[in-house]
C-alpha positions in Angstrom: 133.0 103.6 -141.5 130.8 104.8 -139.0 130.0 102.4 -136.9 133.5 101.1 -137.3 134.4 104.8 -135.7 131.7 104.2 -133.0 132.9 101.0 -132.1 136.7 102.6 -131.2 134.8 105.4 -129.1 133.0 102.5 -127.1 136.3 100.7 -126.4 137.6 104.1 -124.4 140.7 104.2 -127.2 142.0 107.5 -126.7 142.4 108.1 -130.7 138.7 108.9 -130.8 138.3 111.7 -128.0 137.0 115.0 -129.6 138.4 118.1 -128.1 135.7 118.4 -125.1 137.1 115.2 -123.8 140.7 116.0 -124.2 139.6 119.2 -122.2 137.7 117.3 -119.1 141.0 114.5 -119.2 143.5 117.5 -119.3 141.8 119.1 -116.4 141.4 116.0 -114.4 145.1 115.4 -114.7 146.1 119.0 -113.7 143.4 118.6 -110.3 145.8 115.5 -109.8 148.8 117.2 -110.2 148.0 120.2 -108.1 146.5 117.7 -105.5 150.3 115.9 -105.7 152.1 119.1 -105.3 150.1 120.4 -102.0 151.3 117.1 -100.6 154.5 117.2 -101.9 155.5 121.2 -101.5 159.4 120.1 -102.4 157.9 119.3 -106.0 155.8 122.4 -106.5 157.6 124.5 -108.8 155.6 127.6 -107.6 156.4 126.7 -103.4 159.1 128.2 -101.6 159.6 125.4 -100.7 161.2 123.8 -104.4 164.8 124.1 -104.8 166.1 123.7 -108.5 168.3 120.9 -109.1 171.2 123.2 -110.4 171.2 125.4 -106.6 174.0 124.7 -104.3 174.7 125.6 -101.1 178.3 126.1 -101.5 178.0 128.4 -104.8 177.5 132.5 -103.9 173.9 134.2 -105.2 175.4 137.3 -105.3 179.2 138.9 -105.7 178.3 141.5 -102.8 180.2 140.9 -99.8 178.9 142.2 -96.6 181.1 144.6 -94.5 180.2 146.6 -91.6 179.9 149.6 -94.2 177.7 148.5 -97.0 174.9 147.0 -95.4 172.1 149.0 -97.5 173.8 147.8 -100.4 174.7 144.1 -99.4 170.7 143.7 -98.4 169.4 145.0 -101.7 171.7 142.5 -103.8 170.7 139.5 -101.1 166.8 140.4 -101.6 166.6 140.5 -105.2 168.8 137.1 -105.3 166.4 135.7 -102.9 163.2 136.4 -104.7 164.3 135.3 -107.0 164.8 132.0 -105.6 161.4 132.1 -103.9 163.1 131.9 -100.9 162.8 135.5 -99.1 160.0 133.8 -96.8 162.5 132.3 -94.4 163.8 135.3 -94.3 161.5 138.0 -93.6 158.7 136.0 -91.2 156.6 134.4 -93.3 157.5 130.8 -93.5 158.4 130.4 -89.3 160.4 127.4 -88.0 158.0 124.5 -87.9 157.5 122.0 -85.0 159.8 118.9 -85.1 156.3 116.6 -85.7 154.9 119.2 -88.8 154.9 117.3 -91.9 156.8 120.2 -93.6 159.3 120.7 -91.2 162.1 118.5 -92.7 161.3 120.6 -96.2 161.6 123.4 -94.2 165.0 122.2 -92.8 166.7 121.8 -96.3 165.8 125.2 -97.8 167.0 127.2 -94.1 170.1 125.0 -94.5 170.6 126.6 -98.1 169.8 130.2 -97.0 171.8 130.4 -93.8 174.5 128.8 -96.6 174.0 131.5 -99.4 173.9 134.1 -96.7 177.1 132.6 -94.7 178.8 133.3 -98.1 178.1 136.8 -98.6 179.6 137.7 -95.3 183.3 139.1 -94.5 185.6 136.3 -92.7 185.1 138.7 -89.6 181.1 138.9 -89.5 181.2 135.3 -90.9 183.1 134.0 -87.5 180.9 135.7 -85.3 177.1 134.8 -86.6 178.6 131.1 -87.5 176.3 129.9 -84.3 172.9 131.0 -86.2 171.7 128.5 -88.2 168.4 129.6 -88.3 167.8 132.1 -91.6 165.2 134.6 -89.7 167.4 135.1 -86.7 170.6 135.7 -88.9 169.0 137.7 -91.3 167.7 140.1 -88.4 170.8 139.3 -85.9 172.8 141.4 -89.4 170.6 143.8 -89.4 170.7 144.6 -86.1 174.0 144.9 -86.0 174.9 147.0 -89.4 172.0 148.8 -90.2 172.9 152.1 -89.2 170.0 154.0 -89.8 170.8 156.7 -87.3 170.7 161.0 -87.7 174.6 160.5 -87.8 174.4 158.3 -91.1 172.0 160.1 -92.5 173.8 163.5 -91.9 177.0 162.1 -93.4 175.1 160.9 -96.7 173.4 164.5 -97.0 177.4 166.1 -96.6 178.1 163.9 -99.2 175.3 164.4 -101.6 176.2 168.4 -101.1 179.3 168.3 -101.6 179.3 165.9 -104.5 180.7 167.2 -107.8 180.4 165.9 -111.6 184.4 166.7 -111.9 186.4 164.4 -113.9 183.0 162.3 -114.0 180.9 161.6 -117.1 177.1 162.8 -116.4 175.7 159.3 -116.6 178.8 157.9 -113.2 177.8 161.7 -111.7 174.4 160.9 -111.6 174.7 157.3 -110.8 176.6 158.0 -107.9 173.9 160.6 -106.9 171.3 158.2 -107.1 172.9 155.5 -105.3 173.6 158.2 -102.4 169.9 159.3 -102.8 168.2 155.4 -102.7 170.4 154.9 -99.6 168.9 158.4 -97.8 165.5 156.9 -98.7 165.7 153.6 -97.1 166.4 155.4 -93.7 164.0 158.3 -94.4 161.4 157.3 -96.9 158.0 158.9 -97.2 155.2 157.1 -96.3 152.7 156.5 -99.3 149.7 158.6 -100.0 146.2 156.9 -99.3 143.8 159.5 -100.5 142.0 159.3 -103.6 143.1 163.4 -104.1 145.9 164.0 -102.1 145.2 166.5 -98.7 147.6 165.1 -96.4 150.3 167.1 -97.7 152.7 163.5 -98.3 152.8 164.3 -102.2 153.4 167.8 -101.5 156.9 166.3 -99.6 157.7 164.3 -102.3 157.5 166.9 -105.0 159.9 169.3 -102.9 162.2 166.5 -102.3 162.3 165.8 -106.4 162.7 169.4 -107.5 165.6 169.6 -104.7 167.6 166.5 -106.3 166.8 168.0 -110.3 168.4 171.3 -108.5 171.0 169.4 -106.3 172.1 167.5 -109.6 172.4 171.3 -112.2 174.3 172.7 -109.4 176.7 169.7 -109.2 177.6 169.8 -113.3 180.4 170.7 -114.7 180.7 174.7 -116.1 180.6 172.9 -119.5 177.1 172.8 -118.6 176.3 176.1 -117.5 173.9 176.5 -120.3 171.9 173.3 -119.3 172.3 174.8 -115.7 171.0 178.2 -116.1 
């Protein structure tokens, strides 16, 4: 039986690997794979670069529609749908426009095709007719924000008049405080505070955060209904 056994393992048939060979054969076929994928970047589940069978660039990623008064909001839904289609790179700088002659540029020319698509059909008919030159996915993605980001004193001073005069009313506390929040998330993408570097804070930024806490918990008492006035006081 034993040489019989030893007479398989000398032919190479697979039925008589032990695990230390089905580890070095697994790992040679993984360097092969990963070796395929770098020159094939479209194939490469993890690359930007790999667009799912199922996408389509005629089928919305998200049900927010971009108007020249929601642009906080409409970016928000538009970033979170593309990460999570790996495909915020073309957006934000990090994967450029290639050279005609690159290897990766007609890769690259597919998945800009299917952003500028996705973001083409988030977009009102009106801001739709006038960015429908852009076909590049940086340029329109920055072109929009140029245009509808308006992260002026004047929008900020109308979101502080509204967060002040914002009452819980006919509201339940979990929509009073919702809408509080959203109003509050909105202040902080034009006026966030910077993070805090030191190992024990002494530049005074956690200091500025706390105060801007306790003034939302007091913003947020003050705003309940006198059901509440217990809670309140």
């Amino acid at each position: 039986m034993a040489e019989k056994s030893g007479s398989g393992s000398g032919s190479g048939g697979v039925g008589t690997m032990d695990a230390q060979q089905f580890v070095a054969f697994f790992s040679q076929v993984a360097q092969i794979q990963s070796h395929l994928n770098k020159a094939n970047p479209n194939q490469d589940l993890s690359s930007p670069y790999y667009i799912l069978p199922s996408e389509n660039p005629s089928i919305p990623i998200t049900n927010v529609t971009l108007t020249s008064s929601n642009y906080s909001a409409w970016s928000k839904a538009m970033i979170n749908a593309l990460y999570s289609k790996n495909k915020f790179k073309f957006v934000d700088g990090t994967i450029p426009k290639p050279e005609k002659t690159d290897p990766n540029f007609k890769v690259w020319q597919r998945c800009n095709t299917y952003v500028v698509a996705w973001i083409n059909l988030s977009l009102s008919p009106d801001i739709y007719q006038s960015v429908l030159w852009n076909n590049i996915a940086y340029d329109l993605w920055n072109d929009l924000r140029h245009r509808y980001y308006q992260g002026d004193r004047f929008r900020v001073a109308e979101l502080n008049e509204e967060i002040y005069a914002l009452k819980q009313g006919d509201m339940s506390v979990t929509a009073y405080f919702a809408r509080l929040k959203n109003l509050w998330e909105e202040v902080d993408d034009f006026r966030s505070i910077p993070g805090c570097d030191c190992v024990k804070c002494e530049c005074g930024l956690g200091v500025v955060r706390q105060q801007r806490e306790e003034d939302r918990v007091t913003k947020f008492l003050r705003g309940l209904g006198e059901q509440y006035s217990t809670v309140k006081s």
